[in-house]
N, C-alpha and C positions, 0 to 999 in steps of 0.2 A: 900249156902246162897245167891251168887251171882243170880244164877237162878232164886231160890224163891221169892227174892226184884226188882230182871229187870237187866238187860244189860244195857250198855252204859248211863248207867244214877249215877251220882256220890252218890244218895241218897239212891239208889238198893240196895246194900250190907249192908248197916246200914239197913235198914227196912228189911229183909229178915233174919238178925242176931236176930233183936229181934225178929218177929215173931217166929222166929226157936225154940229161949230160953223161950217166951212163951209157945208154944207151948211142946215144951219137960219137960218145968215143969207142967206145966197142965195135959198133958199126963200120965207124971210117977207117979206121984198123983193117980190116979185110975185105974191101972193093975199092974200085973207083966209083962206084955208083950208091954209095953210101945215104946220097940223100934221096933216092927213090926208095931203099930199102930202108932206112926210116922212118919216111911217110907213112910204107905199107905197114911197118911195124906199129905204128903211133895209130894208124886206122883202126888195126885189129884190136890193140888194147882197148880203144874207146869203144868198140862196138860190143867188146866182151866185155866190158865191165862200163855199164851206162849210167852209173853212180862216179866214175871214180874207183880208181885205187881205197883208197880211206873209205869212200863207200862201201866197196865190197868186204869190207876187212873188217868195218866196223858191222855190218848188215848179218857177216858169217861169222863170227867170232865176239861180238861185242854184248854187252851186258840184256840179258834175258827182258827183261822191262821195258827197253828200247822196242825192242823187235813182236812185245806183246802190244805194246802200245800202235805198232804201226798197224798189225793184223787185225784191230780192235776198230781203228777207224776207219780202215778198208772197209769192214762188214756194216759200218756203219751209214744208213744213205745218207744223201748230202741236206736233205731237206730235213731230217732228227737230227742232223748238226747243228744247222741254221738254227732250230727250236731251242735246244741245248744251250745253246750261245744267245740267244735274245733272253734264257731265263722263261720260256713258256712250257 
């Protein structure tokens, strides 16, 4: 459930649980093989969204400074981090 809602985000687990419980009663509803076809369902979400639900949502839609901030230390290499952070 953690996977499925996002990582390091406190909201992940809650929205990933209910997704889950959505989805497994929706599921069980119309087969008997309800738990193969939620695996493969629970598979694809995680592959398509590799942050998390809440990842992807906050990553596409969340506040413009987050997402400057992350493209900022992408371009940034890791050794002028390091520098940055010891203060040299």
């Amino acid at each position: 459930m953690v996977l499925l809602g996002g990582l390091q985000t406190l909201t992940g687990p809650i929205v990933g649980a209910a997704v889950f419980t959505w989805l497994q009663d929706t599921v069980a509803r119309q087969t008997d093989y309800w738990q193969a076809l939620l695996g493969f369902a629970i598979l694809l979400l995680v592959i398509a969204f590799p942050q998390g639900i809440v990842g992807f949502i906050r990553d596409r839609f969340g506040d413009e400074t987050h997402a400057k901030d992350n493209a900022e230390k992408a371009a940034t290499p890791a050794s002028q981090r390091t520098a940055i952070k010891e203060g040299l």
